[in-house]
Structures are given as C-alpha cells and as structure tokens.
N, C-alpha and C positions, 0 to 999 in steps of 0.2 A: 504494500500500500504506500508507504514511504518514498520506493523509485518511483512509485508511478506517478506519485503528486511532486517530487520531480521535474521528470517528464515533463506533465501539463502546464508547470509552470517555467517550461523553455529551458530547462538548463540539460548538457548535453549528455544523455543519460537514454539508450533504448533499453527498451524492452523486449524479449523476442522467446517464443514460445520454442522447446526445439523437445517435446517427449513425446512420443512416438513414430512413427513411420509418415512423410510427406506426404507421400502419393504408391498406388499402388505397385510404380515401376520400381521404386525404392526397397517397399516390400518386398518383392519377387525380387530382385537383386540381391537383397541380404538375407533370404528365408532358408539359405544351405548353411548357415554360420551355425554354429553347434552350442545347444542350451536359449540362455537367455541372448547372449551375442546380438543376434539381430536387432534387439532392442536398444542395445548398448551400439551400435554401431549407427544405427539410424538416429538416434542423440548426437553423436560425435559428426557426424555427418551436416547433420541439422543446423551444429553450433561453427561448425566451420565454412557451410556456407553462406551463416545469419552474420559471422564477424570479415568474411570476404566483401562482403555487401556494402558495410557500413565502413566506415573510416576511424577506427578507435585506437585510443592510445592504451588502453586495457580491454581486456575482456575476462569480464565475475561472469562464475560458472553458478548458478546456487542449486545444489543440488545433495541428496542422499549421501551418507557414507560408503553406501554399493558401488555406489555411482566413481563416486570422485576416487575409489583406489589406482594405484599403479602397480599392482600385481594383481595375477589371477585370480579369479574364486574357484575354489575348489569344494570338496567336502558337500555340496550341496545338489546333488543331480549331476549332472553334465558338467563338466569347468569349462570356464568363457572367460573371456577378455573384458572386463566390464569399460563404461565409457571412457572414463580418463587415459589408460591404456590406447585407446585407439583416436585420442583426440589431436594428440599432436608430440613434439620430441621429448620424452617424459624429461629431460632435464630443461625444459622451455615453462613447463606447468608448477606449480605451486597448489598440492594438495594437503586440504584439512581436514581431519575427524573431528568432526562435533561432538564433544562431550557434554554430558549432561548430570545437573544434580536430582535426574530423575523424574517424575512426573506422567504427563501422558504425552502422547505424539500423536497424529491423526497420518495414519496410512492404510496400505492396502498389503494385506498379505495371504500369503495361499495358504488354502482348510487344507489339513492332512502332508500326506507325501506327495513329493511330484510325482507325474504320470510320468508313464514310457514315452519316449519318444518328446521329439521337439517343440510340439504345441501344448501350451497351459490353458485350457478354454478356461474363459471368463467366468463360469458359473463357480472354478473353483477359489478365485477371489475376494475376497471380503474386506472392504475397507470400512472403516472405523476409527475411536480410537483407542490407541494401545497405549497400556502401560510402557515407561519409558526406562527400562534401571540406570541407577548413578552409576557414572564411571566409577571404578576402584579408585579410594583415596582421597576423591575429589569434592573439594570444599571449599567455599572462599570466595571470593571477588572473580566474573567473569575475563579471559585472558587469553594470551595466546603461549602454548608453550613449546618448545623447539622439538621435536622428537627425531628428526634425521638420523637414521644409524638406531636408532633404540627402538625395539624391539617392546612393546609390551601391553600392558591395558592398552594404552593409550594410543596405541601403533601398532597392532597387530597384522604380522610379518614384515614391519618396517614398509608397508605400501602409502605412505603417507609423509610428509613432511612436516608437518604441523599440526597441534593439537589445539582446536577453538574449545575453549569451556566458557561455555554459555549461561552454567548454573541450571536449576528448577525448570521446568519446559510445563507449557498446558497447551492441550491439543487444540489446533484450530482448525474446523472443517474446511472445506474448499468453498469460496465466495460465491461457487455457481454450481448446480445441479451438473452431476459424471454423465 
C-alpha cells in the first residue's frame, strides 16, 4: 500500500505484478521444468522482463522465502531451482530471509502430500492464515543481520545472504478476491 501511494503521488517507484505464468506460450514453454520450476521460472522471467522495460536504478524483489533462495529445494517432492536461482548472476542478487517473532502469515499451502507427477491441481490448495513460528533466538528490535557463509536458523544451507527480522507478523488477507 505504501509503494503504491508512492507511485500515485509521482515519485519514481513501479509496481509490477510478475506471479504466475504471462501467457499460455510461456506456460507450455516452461511446463517440462521439473516440480515446482515452472512456477519459479515464469516469476524470474516475468521480473526480468518487467525490469528490461523500465529504466531502474534498483530493482526490490518482494517476495517469499521459497522464493528468494539461491540454492535448491530439495526434500520436498521433486527438487527445482526456485526463482532467485534462475533470476539472474546469483553474485549480482542480494537475498533475504524474513524472520519472524512469530505470529500469523496469510498464504496458501498444499493439504496433505504432493501428488505424483508435475501438476498440483488447485483443489489441493488452501490459503489462509497460518500460524507463523519465531525464528530461533530471535528477539528484539527489527534488523538486518549478515549471514553470508553461516549456515543456520537463520540461513538455512547458506542460500541466503541476509537475514531481515521483522519481529511479530499478523496475517493480512489479499486486498482482492483469488
């Protein structure tokens, strides 16, 4: 809400929607990428060609901690490349984990085990909000902490650079009907 008022009052600031697939050729282009992939490559795709577009001297990614790793996901179905991975020269990106003092979070996650094979239908979905756990440890004034090379809560398998702690979180639904 913040960038977008912003935005409306002129100062140079877009906004650009990049979660899901553009158009069906995009789809059917990335539909053989293994697991979740497609998903994550249609984001990175999305953001790359929303910041080719425009003229920026930065580009904020705001997104998931799925999202923003620079190492694989494994352990969970199929391993894929998640979007930061395929977004550009991982030593060019500045990724952070959001940690949290806990609370709720408003997202969507899958009932049960994943299915065989590369499609999630939607019925097995369920967004909401979800309880949030506190990072280990973490108390105290919102911040940024360095984690490069360290390995831990905080950084789990070092795919991250930085650690935002944010404090307490309360879920906030989506502005518009899914």
């Amino acid at each position: 809400t913040r960038l977008h008022g912003l935005h409306v009052a002129g100062r140079a600031v877009d906004i650009v929607a990049f979660n899901g697939n553009r158009d069906d050729e995009q789809a059917a282009r990335l539909s053989a990428l293994p697991g979740a992939e497609p998903h994550e490559a249609a984001q990175a795709e999305n953001i790359r060609t929303a910041a080719a577009n425009g003229r920026y001297d930065t580009v904020l990614v705001l997104t998931g901690n799925a999202h923003a790793r620079k190492r694989p996901i494994t352990g969970r179905g199929v391993p894929y490349r998640p979007m930061a991975m395929q977004l550009a020269d991982p030593a060019s990106i500045t990724s952070l984990f959001i940690g949290t003092g806990g609370g709720t979070s408003w997202g969507c996650q899958m009932s049960g085990p994943p299915p065989a094979g590369p499609i999630i239908r939607s019925d097995l979905i369920k967004c909401g909000a979800y309880r949030a756990g506190a990072e280990v440890d973490l108390v105290g004034a919102p911040r940024i902490v360095d984690t490069r090379g360290k390995a831990g809560p905080t950084n789990p398998d070092g795919a991250y650079d930085a650690m935002l702690f944010v404090g307490p979180i309360t879920a906030s639904p989506p502005a518009a009907a899914q």
